[in-house]
C-alpha positions as CSV (number, residue, x, y, z in Angstrom):
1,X,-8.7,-113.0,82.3
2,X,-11.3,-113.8,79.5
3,X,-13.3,-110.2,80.7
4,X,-10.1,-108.0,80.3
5,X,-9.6,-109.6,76.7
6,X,-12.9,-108.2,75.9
7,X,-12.4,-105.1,77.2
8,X,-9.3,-104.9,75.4
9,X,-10.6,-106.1,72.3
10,X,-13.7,-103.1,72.9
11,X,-11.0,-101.0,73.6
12,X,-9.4,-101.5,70.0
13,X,-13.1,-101.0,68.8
14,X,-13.5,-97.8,69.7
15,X,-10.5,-96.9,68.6
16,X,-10.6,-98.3,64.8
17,X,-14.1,-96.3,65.1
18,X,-12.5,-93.2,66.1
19,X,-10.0,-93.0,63.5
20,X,-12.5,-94.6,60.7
21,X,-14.6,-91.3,61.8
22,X,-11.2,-88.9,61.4
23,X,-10.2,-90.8,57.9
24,X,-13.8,-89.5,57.2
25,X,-13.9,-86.2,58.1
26,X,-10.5,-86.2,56.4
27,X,-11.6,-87.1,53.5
28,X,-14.9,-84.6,53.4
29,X,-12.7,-81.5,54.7
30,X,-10.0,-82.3,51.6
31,X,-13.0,-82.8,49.6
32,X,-13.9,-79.3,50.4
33,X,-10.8,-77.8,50.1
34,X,-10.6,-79.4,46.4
35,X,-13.9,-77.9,45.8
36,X,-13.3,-74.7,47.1
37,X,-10.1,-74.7,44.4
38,X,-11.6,-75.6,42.0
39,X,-14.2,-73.2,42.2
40,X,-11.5,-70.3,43.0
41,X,-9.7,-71.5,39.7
42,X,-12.6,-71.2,38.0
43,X,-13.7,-68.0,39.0
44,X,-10.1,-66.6,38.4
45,X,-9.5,-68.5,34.9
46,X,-13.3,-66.2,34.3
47,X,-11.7,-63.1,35.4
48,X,-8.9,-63.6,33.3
49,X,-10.8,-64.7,30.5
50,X,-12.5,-61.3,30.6
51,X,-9.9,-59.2,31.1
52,X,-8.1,-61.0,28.3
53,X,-11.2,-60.3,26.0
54,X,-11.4,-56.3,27.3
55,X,-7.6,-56.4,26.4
56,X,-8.1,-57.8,22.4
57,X,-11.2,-55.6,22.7
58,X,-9.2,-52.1,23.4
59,X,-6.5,-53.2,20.9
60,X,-8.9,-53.7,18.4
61,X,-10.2,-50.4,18.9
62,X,-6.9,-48.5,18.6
63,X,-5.8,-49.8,15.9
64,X,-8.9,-49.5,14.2
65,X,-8.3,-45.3,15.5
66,X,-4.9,-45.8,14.0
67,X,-6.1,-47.4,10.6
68,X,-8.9,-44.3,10.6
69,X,-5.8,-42.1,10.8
70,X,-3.7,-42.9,8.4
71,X,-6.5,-42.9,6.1
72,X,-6.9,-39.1,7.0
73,X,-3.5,-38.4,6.5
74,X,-3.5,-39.4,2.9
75,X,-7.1,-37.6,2.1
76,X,-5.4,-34.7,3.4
77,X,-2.3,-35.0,1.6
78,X,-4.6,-35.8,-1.6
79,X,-6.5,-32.5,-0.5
80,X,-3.4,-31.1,-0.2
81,X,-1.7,-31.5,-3.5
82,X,-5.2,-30.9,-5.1
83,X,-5.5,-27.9,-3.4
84,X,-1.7,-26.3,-4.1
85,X,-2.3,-27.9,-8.1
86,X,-5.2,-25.5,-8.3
87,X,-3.4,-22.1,-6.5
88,X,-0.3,-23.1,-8.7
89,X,-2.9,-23.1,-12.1
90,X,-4.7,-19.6,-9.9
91,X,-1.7,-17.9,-9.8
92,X,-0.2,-19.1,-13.6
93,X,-3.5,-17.3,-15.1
94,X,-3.4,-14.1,-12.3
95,X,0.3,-13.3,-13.7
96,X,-0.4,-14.2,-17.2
97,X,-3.4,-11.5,-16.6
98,X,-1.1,-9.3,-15.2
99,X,0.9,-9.9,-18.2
100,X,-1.7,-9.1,-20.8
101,X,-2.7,-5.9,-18.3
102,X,0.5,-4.3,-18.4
103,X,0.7,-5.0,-22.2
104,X,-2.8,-3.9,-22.9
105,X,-2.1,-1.0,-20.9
106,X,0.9,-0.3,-22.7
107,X,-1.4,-0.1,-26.0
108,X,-4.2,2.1,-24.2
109,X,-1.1,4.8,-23.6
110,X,0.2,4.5,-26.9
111,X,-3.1,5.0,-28.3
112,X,-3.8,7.5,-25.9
113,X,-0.8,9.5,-27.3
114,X,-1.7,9.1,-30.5
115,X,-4.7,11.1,-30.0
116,X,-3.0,13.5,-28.0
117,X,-0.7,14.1,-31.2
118,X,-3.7,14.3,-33.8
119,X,-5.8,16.2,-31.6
120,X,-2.6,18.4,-31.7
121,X,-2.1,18.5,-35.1
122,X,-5.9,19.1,-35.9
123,X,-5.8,22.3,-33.6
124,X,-2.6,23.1,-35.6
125,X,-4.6,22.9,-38.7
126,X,-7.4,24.6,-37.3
127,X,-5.3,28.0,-36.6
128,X,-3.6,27.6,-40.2
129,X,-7.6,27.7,-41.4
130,X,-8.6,30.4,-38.8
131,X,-5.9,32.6,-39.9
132,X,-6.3,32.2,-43.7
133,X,-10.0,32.9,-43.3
134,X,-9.0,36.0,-41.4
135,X,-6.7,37.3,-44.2
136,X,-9.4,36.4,-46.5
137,X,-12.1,38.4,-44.2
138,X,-9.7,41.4,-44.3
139,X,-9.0,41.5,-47.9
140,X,-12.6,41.5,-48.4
141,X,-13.2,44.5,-46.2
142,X,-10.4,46.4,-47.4
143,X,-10.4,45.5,-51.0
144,X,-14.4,45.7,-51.4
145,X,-15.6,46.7,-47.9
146,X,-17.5,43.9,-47.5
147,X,-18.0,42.9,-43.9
148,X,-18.1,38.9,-44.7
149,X,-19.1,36.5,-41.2
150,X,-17.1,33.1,-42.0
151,X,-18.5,30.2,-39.3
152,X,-15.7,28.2,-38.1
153,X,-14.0,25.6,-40.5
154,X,-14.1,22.9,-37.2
155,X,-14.2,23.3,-33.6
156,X,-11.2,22.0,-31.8
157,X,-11.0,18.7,-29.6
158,X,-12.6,19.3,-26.3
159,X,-11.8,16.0,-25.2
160,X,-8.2,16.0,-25.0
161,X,-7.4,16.9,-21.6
162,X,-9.9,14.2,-20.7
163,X,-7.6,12.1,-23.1
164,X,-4.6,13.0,-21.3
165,X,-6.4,12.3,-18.1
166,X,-7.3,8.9,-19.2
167,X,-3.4,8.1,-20.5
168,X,-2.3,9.4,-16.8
169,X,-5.1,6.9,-15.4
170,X,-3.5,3.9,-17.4
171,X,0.0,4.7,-16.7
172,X,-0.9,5.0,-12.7
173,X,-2.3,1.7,-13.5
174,X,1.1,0.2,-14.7
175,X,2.7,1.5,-11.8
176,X,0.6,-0.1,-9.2
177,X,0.9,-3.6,-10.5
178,X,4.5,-2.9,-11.0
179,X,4.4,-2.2,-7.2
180,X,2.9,-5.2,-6.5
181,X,5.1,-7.1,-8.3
182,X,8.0,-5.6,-6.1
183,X,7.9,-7.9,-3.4
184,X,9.1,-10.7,-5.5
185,X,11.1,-9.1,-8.1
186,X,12.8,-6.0,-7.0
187,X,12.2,-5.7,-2.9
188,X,14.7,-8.6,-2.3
189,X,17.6,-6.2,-3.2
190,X,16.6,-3.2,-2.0
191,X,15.4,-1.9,-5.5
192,X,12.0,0.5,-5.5
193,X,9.6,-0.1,-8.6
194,X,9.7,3.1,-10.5
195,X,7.6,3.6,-13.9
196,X,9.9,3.0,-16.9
197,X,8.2,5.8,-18.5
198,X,9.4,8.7,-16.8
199,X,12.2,10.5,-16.3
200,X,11.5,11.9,-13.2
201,X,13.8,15.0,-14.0
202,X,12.5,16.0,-17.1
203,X,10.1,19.7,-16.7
204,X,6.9,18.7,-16.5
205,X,5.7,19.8,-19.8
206,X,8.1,17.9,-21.8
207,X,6.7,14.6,-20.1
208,X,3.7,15.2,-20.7
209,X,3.1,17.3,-23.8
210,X,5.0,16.3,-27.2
211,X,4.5,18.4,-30.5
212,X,3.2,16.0,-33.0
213,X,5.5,15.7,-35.9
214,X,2.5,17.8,-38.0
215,X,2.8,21.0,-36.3
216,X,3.9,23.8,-38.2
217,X,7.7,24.1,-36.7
218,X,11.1,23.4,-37.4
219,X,12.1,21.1,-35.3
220,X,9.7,20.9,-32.0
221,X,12.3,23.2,-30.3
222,X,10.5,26.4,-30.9
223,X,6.7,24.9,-29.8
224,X,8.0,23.5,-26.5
225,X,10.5,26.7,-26.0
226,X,7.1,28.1,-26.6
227,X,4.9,26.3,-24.2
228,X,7.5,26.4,-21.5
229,X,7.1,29.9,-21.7
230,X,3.0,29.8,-22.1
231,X,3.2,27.6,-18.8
232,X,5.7,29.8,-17.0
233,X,3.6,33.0,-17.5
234,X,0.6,31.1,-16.3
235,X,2.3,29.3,-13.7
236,X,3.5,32.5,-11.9
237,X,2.0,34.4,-9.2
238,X,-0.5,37.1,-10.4
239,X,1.1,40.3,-8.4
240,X,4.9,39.2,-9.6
241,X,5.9,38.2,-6.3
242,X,8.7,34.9,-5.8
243,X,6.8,31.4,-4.7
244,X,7.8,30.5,-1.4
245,X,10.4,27.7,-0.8
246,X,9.4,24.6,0.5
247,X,11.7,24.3,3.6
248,X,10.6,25.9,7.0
249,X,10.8,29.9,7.7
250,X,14.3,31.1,8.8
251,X,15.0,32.1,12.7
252,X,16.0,35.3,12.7
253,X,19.4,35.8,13.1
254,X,19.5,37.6,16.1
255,X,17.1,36.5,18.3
256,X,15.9,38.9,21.0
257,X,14.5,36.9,23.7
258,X,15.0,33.3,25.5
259,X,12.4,31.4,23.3
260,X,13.0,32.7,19.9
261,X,17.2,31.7,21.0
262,X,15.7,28.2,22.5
263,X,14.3,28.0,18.9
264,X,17.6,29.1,16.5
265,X,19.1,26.5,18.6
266,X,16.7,23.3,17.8
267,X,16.8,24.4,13.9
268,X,20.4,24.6,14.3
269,X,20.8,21.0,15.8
270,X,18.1,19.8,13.5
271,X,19.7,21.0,10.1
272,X,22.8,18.5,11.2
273,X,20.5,16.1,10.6
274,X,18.7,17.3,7.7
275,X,18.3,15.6,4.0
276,X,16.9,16.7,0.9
277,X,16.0,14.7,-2.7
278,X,14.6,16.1,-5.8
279,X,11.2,13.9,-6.1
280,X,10.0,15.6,-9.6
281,X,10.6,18.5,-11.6
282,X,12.8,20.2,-8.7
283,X,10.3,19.6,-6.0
284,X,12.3,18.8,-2.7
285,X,11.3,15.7,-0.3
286,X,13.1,16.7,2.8
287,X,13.7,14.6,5.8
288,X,16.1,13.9,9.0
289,X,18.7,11.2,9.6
290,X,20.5,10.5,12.6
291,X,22.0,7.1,12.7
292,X,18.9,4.7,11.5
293,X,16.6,6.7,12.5
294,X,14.5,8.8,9.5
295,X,11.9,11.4,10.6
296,X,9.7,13.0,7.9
297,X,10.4,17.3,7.5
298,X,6.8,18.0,8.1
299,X,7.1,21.7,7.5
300,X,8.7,21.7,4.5
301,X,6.0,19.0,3.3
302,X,3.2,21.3,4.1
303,X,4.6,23.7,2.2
304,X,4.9,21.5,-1.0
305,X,1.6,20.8,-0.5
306,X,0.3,24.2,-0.1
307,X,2.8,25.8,-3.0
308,X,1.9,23.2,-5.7
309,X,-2.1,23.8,-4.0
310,X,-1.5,27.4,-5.0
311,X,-0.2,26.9,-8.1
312,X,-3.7,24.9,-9.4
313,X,-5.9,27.3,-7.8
314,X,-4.0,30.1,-10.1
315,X,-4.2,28.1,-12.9
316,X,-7.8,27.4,-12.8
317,X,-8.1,31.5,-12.2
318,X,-6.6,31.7,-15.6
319,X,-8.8,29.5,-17.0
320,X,-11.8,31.4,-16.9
321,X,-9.9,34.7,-18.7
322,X,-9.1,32.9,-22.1
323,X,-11.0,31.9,-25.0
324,X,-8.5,30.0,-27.6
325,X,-8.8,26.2,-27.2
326,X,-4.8,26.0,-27.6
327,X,-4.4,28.1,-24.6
328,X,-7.5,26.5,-22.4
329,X,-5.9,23.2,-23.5
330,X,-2.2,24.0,-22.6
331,X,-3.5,25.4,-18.8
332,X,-5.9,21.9,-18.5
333,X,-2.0,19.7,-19.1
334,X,-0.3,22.3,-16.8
335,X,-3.1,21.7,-14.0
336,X,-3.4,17.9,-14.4
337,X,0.7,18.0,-14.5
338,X,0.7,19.5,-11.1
339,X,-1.4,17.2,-9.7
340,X,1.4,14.6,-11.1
341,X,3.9,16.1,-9.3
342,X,1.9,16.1,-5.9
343,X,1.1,12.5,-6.5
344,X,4.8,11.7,-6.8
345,X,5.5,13.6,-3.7
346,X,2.9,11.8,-1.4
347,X,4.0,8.5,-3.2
348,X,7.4,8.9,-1.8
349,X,6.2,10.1,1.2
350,X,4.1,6.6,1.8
351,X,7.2,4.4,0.1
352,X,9.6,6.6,2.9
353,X,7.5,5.1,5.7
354,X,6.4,1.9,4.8
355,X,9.2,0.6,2.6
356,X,12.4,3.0,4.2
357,X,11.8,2.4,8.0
358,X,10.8,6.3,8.0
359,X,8.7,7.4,10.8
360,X,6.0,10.8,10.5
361,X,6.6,13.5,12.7
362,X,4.9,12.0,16.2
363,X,4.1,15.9,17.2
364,X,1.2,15.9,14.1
365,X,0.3,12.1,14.1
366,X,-3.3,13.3,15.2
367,X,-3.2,14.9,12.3
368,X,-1.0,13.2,9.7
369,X,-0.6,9.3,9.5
370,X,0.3,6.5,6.8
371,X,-4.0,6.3,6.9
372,X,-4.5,9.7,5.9
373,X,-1.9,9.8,3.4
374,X,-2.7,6.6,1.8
375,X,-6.6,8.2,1.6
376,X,-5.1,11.9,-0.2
377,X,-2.6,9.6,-2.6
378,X,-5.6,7.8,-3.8
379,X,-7.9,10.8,-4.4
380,X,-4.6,12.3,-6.2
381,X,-4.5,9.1,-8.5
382,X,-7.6,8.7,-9.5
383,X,-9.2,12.5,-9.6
384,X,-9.0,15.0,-12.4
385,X,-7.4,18.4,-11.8
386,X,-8.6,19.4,-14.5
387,X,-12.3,19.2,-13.6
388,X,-13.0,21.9,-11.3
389,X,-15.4,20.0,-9.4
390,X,-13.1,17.1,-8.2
391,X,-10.2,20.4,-7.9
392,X,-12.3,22.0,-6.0
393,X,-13.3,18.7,-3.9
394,X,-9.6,18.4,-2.8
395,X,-8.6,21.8,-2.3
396,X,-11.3,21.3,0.6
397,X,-10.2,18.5,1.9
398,X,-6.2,19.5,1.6
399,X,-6.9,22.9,2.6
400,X,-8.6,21.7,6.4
401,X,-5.2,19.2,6.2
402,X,-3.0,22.2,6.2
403,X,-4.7,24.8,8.5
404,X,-4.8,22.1,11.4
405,X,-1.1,20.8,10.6
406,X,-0.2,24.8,10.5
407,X,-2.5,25.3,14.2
408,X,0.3,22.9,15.6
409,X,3.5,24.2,13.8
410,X,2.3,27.2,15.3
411,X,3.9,26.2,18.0
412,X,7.5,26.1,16.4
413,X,9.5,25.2,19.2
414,X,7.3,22.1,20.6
415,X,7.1,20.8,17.3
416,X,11.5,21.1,16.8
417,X,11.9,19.4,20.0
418,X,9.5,16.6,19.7
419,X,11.7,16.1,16.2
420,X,14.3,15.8,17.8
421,X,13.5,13.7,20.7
422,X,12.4,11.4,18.2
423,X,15.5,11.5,16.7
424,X,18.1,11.7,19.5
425,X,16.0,9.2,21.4
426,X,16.1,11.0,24.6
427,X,14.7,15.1,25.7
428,X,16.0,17.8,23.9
429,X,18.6,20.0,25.6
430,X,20.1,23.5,24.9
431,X,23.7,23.2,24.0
């Protein structure tokens, strides 16, 4: 009995011993687990420390990028305000230049005229000396017969077609900054700046040469009656013959074959279309209009070009068969006048396709453009006629301008039905 309480009591032993031992590794195994938190709390709280820091860090840096920024924005407002102040002052003084320009221009023609008007008056004075010395030289020979050799009293002035040249050369001046003043003042509603200065059907000689109030006439009626004449005379072709017009050679009325009808037929169709404008002193501008579309008359151009061409070339002839300074002086305005009137007519010619929507014929525009013009109007503008040299300098170059436009009007019917292609929009067909 006592031997199974022993073993009973062993038996409770063992077991106290066995669960001591599992309330042990209890214990470690929870202590490891704690530890094992703890550490993965740690190493998380790290991590989250650090992205918490890149975070602030990236933050910092934008708004430092932002702060950076704004601070541009205002230099560049500064430099903006700065910058419009000084094109604001700029463009004050480049108007109140073109101001003082215009004005001092202004005074350089007046002055110009002035001189024009004495020079005038001093040649008038001059022939009242040359002809009293000639009734003195006659009296002399028929009274005594002595043959008396009087030197001239004064020469005339040479310089004033140079004068007049210069004048021309200040007024060309007034009208390009007029022009390029248009775009704010006048282009808005349509208007084109024109020279105030001109009246743009008035002859050419009464534009350009006045009789100073000291020549010996009535009235100034009789000295430009006079010169008109003078001009006329010198103007005119040398065998008497009438100066060609300026629009394109007539079909003849009964044409004889299939082309030359083809032909009468595209002028006919055409001259619905065509329109005509006096551009100075009676010299026509011609073009077509059908709808919106504007196409330029290049014939009759050409021959404006060539007549008024002509014209100069006679002139200058004439030039080298007198000997009075009046008459070499009056041929010298007539000359630079022409070249007036083809400036005016190459001016509207460049206005017509740059400002008017116009449009060159397409058949010549290997030959003709806005370029080429724009090259001839400025040769015309600032050349002088009446030097033969520069003359004779654009005679060459306008002479090779018309013999290769006239090789390709040669071809009459091409050229009227590329026209009116152009204008009709679509191939030209025989009605």
């Amino acid at each position: 009995m006592l031997e199974q309480f022993k073993t009973q009591k062993e038996l409770a032993s063992i077991f106290e011993g066995i669960e001591s031992q599992l309330d042990r590794s209890l214990a470690v195994q929870k202590d490891s687990i704690e530890k094992n938190l703890q550490d993965t709390v740690n190493r998380e709280k790290e991590e989250a420390r650090k992205r918490i820091e890149a975070a602030e860090l990236e933050i910092t840096e934008s708004r430092l990028v932002l702060e950076r920024h704004r601070t541009s924005l205002a230099e560049l407002k500064a430099a903006k305000e700065q910058i419009q102040d000084q094109i604001k002052g700029h463009m004050d003084r480049a108007l109140s230049c073109r101001q003082m320009m215009e004005k001092m221009s202004d005074q350089a023609c007046a002055e110009f005229e002035k001189i024009l008007h004495l020079g005038m008056e001093l040649d008038g004075i001059r022939h009242r000396t040359e002809e009293e010395t000639e009734q003195l030289r006659r009296h002399l020979e028929e009274k005594y017969g002595i043959k008396a050799q009087f030197q001239a009293a004064f020469e005339a002035l040479e310089s004033a077609a140079d004068m007049k040249q210069e004048m021309l050369k200040m007024k060309r001046v007034r009208e390009i900054l007029e022009s390029e003043a248009a775009p704010i003042s006048a282009t808005a509603n349509g208007d084109e700046c024109e020279p105030a200065v001109e009246n743009p059907e008035a002859p050419a000689a009464e534009r350009f040469i006045e009789p100073p109030a000291g020549m010996p006439a009535d009235d100034g009626t009789a000295e430009k009656s006079a010169l008109a004449d003078f001009i006329a005379r010198e103007a005119a072709p040398q065998n008497g013959g009438t100066q060609a017009p300026d629009e394109p050679d007539a079909a003849p009325e009964m044409p004889q074959d299939f082309e030359q009808a083809e032909i009468q037929n595209l002028l006919d169709r055409l001259a619905r279309y065509r329109q005509t404008e006096s551009v100075l002193n009676g010299t026509e501008f011609a073009y077509f209009l059908k709808g919106k579309k504007m196409v330029l008359d290049g014939e009759s151009f050409v021959g404006t070009v060539g007549r008024i061409s002509e014209i100069a070339q006679r002139l200058h002839a004439n030039l080298g068969q007198k000997e009075m300074s009046k008459d070499l002086f009056l041929i010298k305005q007539e000359i630079l006048n022409q070249q007036e009137i083809l400036r005016k007519a190459f001016l509207r010619v460049v206005r017509f396709c740059e400002k008017e929507d116009g449009s060159l014929p397409e058949y010549i525009s290997d030959i003709l453009n806005v370029r080429i013009l724009k090259d001839v109007l400025e040769r015309l503008t600032f050349g002088n006629w009446s030097n033969p040299a520069d003359f004779g300098s654009f005679a060459e170059h306008a002479g090779s301008l018309k013999h290769a436009l006239k090789a390709k009007f040669a071809a009459q019917r091409d050229y009227l039905q590329s026209v009116l292609e152009q204008l009709e929009g679509g191939p030209a067909v025989m009605s």
